[in-house]
N, C-alpha and C positions, 0 to 999 in steps of 0.2 A: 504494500500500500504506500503510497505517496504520500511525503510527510505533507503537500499543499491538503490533502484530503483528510491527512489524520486533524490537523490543524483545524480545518473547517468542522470537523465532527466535533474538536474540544471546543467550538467556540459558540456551537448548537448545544453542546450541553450545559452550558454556564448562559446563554440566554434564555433557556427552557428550566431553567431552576433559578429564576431571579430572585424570588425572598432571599431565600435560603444561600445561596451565593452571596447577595451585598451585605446580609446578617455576617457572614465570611469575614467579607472586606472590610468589613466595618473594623475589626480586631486587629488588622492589618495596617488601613487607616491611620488609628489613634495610636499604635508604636511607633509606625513610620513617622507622623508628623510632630509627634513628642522630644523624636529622637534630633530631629531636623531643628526644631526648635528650641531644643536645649543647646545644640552643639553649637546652631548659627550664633548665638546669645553670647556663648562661651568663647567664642573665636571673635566676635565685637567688641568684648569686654576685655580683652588679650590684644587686642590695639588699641584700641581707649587708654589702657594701660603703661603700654608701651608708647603713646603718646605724651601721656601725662608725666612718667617717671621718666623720660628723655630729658623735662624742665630741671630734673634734680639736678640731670649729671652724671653722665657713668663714667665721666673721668675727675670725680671730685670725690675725695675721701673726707669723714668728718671724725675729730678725736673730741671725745666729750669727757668730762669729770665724772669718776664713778666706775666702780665697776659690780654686777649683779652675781650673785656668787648662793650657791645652794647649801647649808650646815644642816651638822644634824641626820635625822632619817635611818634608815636600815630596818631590816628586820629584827633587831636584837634592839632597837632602840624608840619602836613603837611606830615605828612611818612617819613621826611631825619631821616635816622639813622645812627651814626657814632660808629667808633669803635674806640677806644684809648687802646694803649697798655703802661703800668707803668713799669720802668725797673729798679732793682737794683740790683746789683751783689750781686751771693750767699755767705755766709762766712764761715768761718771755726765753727761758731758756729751752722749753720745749718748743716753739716756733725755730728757734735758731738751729734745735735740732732735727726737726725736719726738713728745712732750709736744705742740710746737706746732704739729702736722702738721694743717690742717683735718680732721677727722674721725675721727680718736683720740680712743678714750673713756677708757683705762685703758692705764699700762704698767708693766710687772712688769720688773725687771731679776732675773736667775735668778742664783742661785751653786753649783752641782751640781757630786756629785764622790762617793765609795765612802768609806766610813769603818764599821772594826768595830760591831758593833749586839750587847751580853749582854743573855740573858737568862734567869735561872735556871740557869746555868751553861752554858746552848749560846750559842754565837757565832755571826753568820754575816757578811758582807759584803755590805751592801747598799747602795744610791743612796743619797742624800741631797741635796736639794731644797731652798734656801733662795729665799724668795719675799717680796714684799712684800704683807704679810696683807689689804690694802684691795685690793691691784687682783686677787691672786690668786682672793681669794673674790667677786670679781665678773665674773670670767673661765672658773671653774672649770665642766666641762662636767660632770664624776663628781658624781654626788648622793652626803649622807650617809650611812650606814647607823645612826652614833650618833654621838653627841656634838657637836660643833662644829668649825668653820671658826677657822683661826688670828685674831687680833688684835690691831692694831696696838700695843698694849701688852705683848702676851704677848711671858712670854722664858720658857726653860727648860722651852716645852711643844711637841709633835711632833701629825701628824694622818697615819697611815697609810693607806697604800693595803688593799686586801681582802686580796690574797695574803701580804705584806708581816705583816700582820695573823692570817692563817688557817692558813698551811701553814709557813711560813717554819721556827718553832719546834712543838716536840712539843704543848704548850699553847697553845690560840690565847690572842690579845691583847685586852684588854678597853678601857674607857675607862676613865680615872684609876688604870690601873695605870703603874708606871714602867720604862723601857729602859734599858738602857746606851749611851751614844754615846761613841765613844773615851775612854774614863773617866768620863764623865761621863753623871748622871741626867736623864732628860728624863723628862716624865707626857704622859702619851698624854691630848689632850684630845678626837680625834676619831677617827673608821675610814671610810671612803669604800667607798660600795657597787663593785662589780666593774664595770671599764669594758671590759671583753669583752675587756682585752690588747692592746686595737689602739694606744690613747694613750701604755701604759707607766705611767700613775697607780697600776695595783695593783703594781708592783715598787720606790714611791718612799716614801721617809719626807719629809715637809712639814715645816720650820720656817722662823723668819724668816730676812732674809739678814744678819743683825745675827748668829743663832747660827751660822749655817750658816759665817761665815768663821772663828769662833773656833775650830769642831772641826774644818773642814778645812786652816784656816791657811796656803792657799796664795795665795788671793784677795785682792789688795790691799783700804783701806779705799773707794775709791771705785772698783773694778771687778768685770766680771759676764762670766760666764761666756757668757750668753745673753739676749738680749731680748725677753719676747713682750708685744707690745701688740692690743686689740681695737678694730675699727672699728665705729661708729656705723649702719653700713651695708651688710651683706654682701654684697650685689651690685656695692658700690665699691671692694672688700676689694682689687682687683689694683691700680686705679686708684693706694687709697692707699700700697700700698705701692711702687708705683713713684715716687711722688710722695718718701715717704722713703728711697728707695734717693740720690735726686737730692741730697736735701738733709744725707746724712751724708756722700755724697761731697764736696761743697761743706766741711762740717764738719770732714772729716779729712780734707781736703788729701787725697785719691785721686782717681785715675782711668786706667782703661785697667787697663795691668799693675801699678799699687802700688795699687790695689785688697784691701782686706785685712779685706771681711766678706762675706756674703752674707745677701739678705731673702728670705725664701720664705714663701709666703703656701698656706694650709693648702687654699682653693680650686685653687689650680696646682696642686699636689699630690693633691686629690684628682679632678681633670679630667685628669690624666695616668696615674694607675692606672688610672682604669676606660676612659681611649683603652685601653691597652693590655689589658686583659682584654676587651671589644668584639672587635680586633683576633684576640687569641689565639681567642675562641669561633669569628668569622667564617671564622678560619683551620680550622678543625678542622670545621666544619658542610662547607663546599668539599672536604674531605676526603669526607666521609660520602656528599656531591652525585654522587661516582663509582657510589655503590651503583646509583643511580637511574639513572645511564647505563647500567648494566650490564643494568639492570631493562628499560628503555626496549630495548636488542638485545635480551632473552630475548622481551619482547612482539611486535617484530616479528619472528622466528625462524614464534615461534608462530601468529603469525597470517600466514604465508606458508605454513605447510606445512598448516591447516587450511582455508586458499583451495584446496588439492594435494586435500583430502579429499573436499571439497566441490565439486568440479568438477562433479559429474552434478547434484546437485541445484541449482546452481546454474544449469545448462542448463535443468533442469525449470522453477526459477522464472519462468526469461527465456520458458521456450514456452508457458506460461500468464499472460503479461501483463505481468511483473515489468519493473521499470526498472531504468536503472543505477545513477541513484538512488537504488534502494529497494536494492540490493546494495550500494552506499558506506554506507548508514546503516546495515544490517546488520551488517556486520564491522565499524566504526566504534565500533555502540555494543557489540559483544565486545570490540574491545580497550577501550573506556572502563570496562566492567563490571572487568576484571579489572586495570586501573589504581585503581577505586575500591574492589576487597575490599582490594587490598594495601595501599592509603590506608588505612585502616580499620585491620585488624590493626596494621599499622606502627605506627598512632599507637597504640594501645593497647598495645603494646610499647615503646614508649616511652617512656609517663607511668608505663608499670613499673619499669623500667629506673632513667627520670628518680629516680623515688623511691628504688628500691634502695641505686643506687650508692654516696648521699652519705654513707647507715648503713655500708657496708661500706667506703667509705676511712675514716671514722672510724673502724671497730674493727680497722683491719688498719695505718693509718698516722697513727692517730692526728692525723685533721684531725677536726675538729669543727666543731658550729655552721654547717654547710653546709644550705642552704635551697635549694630549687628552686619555678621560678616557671613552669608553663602558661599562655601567653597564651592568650586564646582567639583573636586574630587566626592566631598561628601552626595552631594547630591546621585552620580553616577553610582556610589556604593549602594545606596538605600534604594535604588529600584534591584541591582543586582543582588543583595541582601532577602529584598523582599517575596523576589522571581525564587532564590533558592530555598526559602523558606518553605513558598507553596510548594516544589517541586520536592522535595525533602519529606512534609507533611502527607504529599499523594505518593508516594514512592508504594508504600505497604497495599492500601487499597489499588493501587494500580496493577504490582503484583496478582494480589490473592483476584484481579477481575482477569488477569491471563492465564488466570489457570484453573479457571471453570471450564466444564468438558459441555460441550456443546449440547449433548443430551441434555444434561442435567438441569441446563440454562434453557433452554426450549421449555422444558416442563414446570419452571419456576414458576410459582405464583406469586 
């Protein structure tokens, strides 16, 4: 028999059992487009991502005071485990010695901290950012929207972030207008376009670290809050910071437990967000892979009880010549037909879906900025997933209807 004929038989049999076929599909359907639209989500959120953590820096390393350390615990010791964190401020000798780290291009010793900000009589509390103006603005991932970047001369002048700038106060902020910083006037000499939230740059006010200690007054004259220096090489970004993790320890007399800073390097950090959202998509797609078990029993159900249907005429075929062969491909390619409509709808239900959702958590939970991504690899999988599923699920029934003896099928009621 000619597969165009076996074809045309499997495609009279999935139109001559409609309920019961799209009942089928339906199971098919709802895993495929589950799957389509978790992955699409997950592969959106995986450039969104990589979008947003590209503002950090993956060639910018940051050493912070403090280091998080676990005591305590065991099985001998009841399981409390604590954490204790040791804090001393960074100094100037620690910039000086990352200064001669091979492959450091620039280091910025930070001095942050909240300090009142008037303006036209509203007040609010905002960050304050004191920075060293050469390395900062050669660091700086936010582009301007006006004015200028700090310099090494400037004193008595600020560079806000957008929000800082736009929303903060009833009137937005201009350039060469002036703030108040705990008493005191600052002139706005810049405003930084919007870094989408993810860096924190639109919630900062920028000056050097020369004013930044005067209005915060907490910070001695030679120490810093924070360090962030940039590497020459962003594919050596871990390399070199491990290299400086060695050589401050060396520096400041630590190691082990009197360890009392941490180096985190903005590539760790953005290779462990997106392990973890990977992870969480993978997690939730293996969720939706049940639909498609389910799908996979409703297909063979169905194509057991249309083997039941087709008993006579399957007799008929076998006493006019038919093989068993030509019966395996028959119901073979019924169940693949109706694995590839539910492919089909599924995925179209999906890239709707896909697209819907991210509008509708944005207006109900206010997430934003959520982008969804179609591979077209995934797409090509999920009909070829779907085809083998049916084909998988009619294998057994497909079988046990080629190997009905033709009598026996004749006589079937």
């Amino acid at each position: 028999m000619r597969i165009q004929k076996s074809f045309k038989l499997a495609v009279n049999i999935l139109i001559h059992s409609k309920l019961r076929s799209w009942l089928t599909i339906i199971g098919i359907v709802i895993g495929v487009a589950a799957i389509v639209a978790i992955i699409s989500i997950g592969e959106g959120a995986q450039v969104s991502l990589q979008s947003r953590l590209g503002g950090l820096g993956a060639d910018q390393v940051t050493v912070t005071p403090g280091f998080q350390r676990a005591s305590g615990g065991g099985f001998g010791r009841g399981m409390d485990r604590e954490s204790s964190i040791v804090t001393n401020n960074l100094t100037t000798n620690d910039v000086q010695v990352i200064r001669n780290v091979d492959g450091v291009l620039f280091v910025d010793g930070i001095v942050s901290g909240r300090a009142s900000v008037s303006y036209l009589a509203e007040t609010a509390n905002l960050n304050i950012q004191g920075v060293d103006p050469l390395a900062w603005s050669n660091m700086m991932t936010t582009p301007l929207a006006s004015g200028r970047l700090l310099e090494s001369s400037d004193t008595g002048v600020v560079v806000l972030g957008s929000r800082v700038a736009q929303t903060t106060f009833k009137q937005a902020l201009a350039v060469n207008q002036g703030i108040t910083i705990n008493g005191t006037v600052y002139k706005i000499v810049g405003i930084l376009e919007s870094s989408g939230g993810f860096g924190g740059d639109d919630n900062r006010i920028f000056m050097t670290v020369k004013d930044a200690r005067t209005i915060l007054g907490r910070v001695g004259e030679n120490k810093y809050d924070s360090i962030v220096f940039k590497v020459a090489d962003s594919s050596q970004a871990m390399v070199i910071a491990n290299e400086t993790d060695a050589r401050l320890a060396i520096s400041r007399h630590v190691i082990g437990k009197t360890k009392d800073y941490t180096v985190t390097s903005a590539e760790a950090t953005q290779q462990s967000i997106q392990s973890v959202t990977q992870t969480f998509t993978l997690f939730l797609a293996a969720i939706a892979a049940v639909s498609l078990l389910v799908g996979a029993v409703g297909i063979a159900n169905t194509m057991f009880t249309s083997v039941l249907e087709k008993t006579k005429e399957i007799g008929v075929m076998k006493a006019i010549g038919a093989k068993n062969r030509d019966i395996i491909i028959i119901f073979l390619l019924n169940s693949g037909l109706v694995g590839l409509v539910g492919g089909l709808i599924g995925i179209g239900l999906g890239v709707i879906i896909s697209s819907i959702l991210p509008n509708l958590l944005g207006r109900i939970g206010g997430i934003g900025n959520i982008t969804t991504v179609v591979p077209t690899n995934l797409l090509i999988e999920a009909i070829l997933i779907s085809v083998a599923i049916g084909m998988i699920a009619g294998a057994i029934p497909a079988y046990r209807a080629s190997k009905l003896k033709p009598v026996d099928a004749l006589r079937y009621e």
